[in-house]
Biotite code that builds the C-alpha atoms (Angstrom):
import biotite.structure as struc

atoms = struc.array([
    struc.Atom([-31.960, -38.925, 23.457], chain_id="A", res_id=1, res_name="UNK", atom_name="CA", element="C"),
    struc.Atom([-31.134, -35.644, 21.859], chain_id="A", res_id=2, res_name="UNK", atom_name="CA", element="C"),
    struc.Atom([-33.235, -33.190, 23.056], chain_id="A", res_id=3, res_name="UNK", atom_name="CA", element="C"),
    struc.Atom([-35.989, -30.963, 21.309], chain_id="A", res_id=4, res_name="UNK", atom_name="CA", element="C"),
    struc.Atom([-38.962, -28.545, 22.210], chain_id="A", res_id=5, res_name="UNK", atom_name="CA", element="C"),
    struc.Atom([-40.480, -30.851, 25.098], chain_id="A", res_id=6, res_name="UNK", atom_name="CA", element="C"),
    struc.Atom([-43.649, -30.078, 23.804], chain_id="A", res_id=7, res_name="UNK", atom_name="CA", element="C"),
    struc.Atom([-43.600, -31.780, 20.823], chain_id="A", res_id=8, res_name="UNK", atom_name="CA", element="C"),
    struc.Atom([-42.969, -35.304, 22.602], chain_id="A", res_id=9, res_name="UNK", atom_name="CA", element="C"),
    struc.Atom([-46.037, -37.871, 23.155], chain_id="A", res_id=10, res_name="UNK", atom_name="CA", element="C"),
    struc.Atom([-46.119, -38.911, 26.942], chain_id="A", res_id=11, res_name="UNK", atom_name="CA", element="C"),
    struc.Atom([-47.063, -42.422, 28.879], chain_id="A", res_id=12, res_name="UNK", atom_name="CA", element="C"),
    struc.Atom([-48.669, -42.499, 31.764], chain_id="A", res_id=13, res_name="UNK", atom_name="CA", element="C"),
    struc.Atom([-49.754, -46.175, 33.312], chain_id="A", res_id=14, res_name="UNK", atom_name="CA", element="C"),
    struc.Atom([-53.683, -46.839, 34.579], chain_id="A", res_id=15, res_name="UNK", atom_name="CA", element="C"),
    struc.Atom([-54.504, -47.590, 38.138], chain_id="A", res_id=16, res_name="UNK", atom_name="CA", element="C"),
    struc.Atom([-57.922, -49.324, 37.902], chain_id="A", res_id=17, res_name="UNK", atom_name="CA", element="C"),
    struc.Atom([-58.505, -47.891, 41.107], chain_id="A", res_id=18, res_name="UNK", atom_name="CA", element="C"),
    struc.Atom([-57.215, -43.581, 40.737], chain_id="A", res_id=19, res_name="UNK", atom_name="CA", element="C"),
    struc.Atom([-57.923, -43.894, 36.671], chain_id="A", res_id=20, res_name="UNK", atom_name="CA", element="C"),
    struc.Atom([-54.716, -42.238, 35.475], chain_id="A", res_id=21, res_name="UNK", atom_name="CA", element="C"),
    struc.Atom([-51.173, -42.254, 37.942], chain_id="A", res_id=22, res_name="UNK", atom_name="CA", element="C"),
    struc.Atom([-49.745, -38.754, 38.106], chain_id="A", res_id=23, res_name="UNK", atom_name="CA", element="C"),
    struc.Atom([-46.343, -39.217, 36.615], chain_id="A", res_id=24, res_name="UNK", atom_name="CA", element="C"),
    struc.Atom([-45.696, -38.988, 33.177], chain_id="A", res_id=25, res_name="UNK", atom_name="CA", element="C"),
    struc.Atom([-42.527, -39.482, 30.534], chain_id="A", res_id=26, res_name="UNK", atom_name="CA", element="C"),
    struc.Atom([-41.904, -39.335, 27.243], chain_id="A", res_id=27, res_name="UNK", atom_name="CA", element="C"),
    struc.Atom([-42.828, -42.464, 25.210], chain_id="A", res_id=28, res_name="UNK", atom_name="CA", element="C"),
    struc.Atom([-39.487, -43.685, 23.455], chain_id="A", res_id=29, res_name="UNK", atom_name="CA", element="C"),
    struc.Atom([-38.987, -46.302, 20.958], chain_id="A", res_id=30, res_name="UNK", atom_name="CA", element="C"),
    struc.Atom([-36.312, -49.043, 21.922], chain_id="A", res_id=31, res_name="UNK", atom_name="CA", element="C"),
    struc.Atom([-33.293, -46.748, 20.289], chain_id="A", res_id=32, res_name="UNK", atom_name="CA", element="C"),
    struc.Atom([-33.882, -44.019, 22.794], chain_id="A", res_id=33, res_name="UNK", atom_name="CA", element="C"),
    struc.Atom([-36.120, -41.556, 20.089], chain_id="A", res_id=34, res_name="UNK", atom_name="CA", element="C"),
    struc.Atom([-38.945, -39.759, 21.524], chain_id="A", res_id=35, res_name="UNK", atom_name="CA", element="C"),
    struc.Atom([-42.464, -39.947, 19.773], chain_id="A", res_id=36, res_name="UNK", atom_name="CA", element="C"),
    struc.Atom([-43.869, -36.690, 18.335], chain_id="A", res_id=37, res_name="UNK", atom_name="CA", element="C"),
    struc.Atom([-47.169, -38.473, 16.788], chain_id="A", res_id=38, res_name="UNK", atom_name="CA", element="C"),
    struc.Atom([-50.009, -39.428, 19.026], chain_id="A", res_id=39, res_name="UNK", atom_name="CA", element="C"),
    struc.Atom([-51.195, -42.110, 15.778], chain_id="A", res_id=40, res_name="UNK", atom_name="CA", element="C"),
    struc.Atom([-47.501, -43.634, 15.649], chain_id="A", res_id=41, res_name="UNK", atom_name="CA", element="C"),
    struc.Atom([-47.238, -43.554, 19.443], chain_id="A", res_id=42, res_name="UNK", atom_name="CA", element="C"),
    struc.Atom([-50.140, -45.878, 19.587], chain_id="A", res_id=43, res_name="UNK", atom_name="CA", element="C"),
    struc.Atom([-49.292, -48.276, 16.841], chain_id="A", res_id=44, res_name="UNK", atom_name="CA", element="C"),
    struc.Atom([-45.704, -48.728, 19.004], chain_id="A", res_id=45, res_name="UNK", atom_name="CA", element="C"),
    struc.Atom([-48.119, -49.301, 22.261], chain_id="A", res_id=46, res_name="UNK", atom_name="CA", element="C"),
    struc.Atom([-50.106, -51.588, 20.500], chain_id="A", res_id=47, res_name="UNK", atom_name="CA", element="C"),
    struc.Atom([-47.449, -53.189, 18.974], chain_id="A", res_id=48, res_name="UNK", atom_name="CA", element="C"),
    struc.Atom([-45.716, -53.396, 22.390], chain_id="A", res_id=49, res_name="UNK", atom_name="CA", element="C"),
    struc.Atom([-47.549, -53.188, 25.108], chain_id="A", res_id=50, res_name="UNK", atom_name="CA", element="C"),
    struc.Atom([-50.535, -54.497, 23.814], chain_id="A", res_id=51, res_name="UNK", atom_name="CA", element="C"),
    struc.Atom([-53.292, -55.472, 26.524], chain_id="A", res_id=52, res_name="UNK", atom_name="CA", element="C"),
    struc.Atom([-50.287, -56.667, 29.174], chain_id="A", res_id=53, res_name="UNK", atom_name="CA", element="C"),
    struc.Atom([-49.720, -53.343, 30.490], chain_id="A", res_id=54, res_name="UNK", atom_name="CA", element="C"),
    struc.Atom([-52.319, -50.440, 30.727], chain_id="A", res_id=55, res_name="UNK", atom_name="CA", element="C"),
    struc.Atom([-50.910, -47.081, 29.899], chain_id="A", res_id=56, res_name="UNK", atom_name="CA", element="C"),
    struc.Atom([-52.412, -43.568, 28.625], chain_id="A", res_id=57, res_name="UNK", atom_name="CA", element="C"),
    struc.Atom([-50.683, -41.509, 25.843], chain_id="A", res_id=58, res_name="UNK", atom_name="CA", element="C"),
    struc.Atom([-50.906, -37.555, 25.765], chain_id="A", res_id=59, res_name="UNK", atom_name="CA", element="C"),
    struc.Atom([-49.685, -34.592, 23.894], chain_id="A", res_id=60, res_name="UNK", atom_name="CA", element="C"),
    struc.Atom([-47.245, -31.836, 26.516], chain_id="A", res_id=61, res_name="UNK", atom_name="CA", element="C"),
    struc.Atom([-50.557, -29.205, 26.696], chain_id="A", res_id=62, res_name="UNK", atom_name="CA", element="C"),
    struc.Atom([-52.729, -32.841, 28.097], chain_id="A", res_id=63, res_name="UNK", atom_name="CA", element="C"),
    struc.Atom([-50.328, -34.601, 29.732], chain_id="A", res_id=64, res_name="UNK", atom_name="CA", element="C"),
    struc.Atom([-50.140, -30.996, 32.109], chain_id="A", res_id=65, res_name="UNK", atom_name="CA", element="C"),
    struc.Atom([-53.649, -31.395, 33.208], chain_id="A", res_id=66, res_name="UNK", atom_name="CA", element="C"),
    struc.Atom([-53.592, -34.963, 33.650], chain_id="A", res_id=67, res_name="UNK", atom_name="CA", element="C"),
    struc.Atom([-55.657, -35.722, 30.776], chain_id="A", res_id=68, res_name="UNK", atom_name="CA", element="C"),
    struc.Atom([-54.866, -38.497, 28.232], chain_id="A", res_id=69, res_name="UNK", atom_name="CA", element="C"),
    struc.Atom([-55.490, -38.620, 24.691], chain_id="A", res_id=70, res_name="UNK", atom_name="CA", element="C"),
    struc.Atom([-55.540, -42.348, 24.142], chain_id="A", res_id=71, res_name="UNK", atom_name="CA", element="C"),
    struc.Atom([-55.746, -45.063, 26.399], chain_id="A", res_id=72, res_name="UNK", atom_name="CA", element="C"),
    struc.Atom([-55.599, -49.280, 25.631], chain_id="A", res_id=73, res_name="UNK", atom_name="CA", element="C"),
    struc.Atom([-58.174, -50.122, 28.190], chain_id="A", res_id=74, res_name="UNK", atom_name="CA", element="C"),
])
């Protein structure tokens, strides 16, 4: 992954049913490695993805600092 601004990037968090959102976060990728900059494309590629299998949380760099996500498939 060739590296930008890191605040640009979308990041993924997964859902604990029990704590609501896990502490540690990344930066969503799609399968060649590219990092998402859209919050809307990031969650078609979850969707598309992911789906209902797996629950995750999706945040901009400024949300993803305090913990708080933007999005979430639950």
């Amino acid at each position: 992954m060739k590296m930008k601004n890191i605040e640009q990037f979308v990041f993924i968090t997964t859902i604990d049913i029990h704590k609501e959102f896990q502490e540690d976060w990344e930066i969503l990728t799609d399968f060649d490695g590219n990092p998402f900059t859209s919050i809307d494309e990031a969650k078609e590629f979850v969707r598309l993805t992911i789906g209902k299998f797996k629950k995750v949380g999706l945040a901009n760099f400024n949300q993803m600092k305090m913990s708080n996500a933007q999005w979430n498939n639950l």
